[in-house]
LONU-418515 format. One record per residue: residue in one letter; x, y, z of N, C-alpha, C in turn; chain; residue number from 1. Coordinates in pm, 1 decimal. Example, Ala and Ser with C-alpha at 12.3 -4.5 7.8 and 13.67 -1.06 7.14 Angstrom:
% LONU-418515
<A <1319.0 -569.0 780.0> <1230.0 -450.0 780.0> <1320.0 -330.0 780.0> A 1>
<S <1285.0 -225.0 708.0> <1367.0 -106.0 714.0> <1290.0 3.0 787.0> A 2>
//
This chain:
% LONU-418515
<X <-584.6 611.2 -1675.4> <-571.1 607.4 -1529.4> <-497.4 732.8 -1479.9> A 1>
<X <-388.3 742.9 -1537.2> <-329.6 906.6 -1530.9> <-387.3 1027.1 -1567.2> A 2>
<X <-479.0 997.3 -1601.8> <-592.1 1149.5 -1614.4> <-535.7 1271.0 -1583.1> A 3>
<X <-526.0 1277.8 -1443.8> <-502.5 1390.9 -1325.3> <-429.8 1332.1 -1262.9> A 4>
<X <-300.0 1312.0 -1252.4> <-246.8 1286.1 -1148.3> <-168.7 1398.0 -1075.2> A 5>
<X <-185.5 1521.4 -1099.9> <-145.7 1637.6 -1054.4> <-201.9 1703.8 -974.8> A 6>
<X <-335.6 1649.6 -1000.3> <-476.3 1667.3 -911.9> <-473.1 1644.3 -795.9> A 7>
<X <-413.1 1536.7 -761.1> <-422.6 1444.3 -556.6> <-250.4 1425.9 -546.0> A 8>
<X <-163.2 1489.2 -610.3> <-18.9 1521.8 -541.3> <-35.0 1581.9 -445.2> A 9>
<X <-51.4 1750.5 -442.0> <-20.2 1821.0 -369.2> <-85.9 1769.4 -257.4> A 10>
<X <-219.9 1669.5 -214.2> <-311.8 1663.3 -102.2> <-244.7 1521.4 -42.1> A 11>
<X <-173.1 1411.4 -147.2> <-102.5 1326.4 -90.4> <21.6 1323.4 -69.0> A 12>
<X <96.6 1401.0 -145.8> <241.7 1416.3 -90.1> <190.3 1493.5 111.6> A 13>
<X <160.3 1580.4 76.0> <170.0 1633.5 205.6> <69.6 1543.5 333.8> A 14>
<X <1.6 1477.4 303.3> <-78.4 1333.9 386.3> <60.5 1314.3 385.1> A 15>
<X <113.6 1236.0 325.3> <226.5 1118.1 336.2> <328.3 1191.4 403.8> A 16>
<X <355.6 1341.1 338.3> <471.6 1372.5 529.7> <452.2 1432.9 624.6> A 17>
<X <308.1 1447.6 635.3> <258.0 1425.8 787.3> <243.8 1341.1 865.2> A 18>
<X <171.2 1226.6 753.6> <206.9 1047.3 872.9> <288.1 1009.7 894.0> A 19>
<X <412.2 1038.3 777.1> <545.9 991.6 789.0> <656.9 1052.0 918.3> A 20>
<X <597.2 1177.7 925.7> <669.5 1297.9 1052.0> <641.9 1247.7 1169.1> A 21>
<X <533.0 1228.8 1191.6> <413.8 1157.6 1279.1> <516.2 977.4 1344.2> A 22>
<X <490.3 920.5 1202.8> <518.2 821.1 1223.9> <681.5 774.5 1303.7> A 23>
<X <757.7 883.3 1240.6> <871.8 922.3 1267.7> <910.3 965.8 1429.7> A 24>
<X <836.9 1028.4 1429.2> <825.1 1091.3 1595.2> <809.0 1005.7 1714.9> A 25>
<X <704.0 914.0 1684.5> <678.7 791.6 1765.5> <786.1 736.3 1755.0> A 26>
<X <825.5 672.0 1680.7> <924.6 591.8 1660.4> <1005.6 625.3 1756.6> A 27>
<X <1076.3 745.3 1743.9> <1201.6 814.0 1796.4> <1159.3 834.4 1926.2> A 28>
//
């Protein structure tokens, strides 16, 4: 299952703190 998991970091870390910034913003 860990094959690649180095593969979809760099494209989901940075998804996740854009929605999270995002998500953050609204909030506030």
């Amino acid at each position: 299952m860990e094959s690649r998991p180095h593969s979809l970091s760099p494209s989901v870390l940075g998804f996740a703190c854009t929605l999270i910034t995002f998500t953050v913003t609204i909030l506030l």
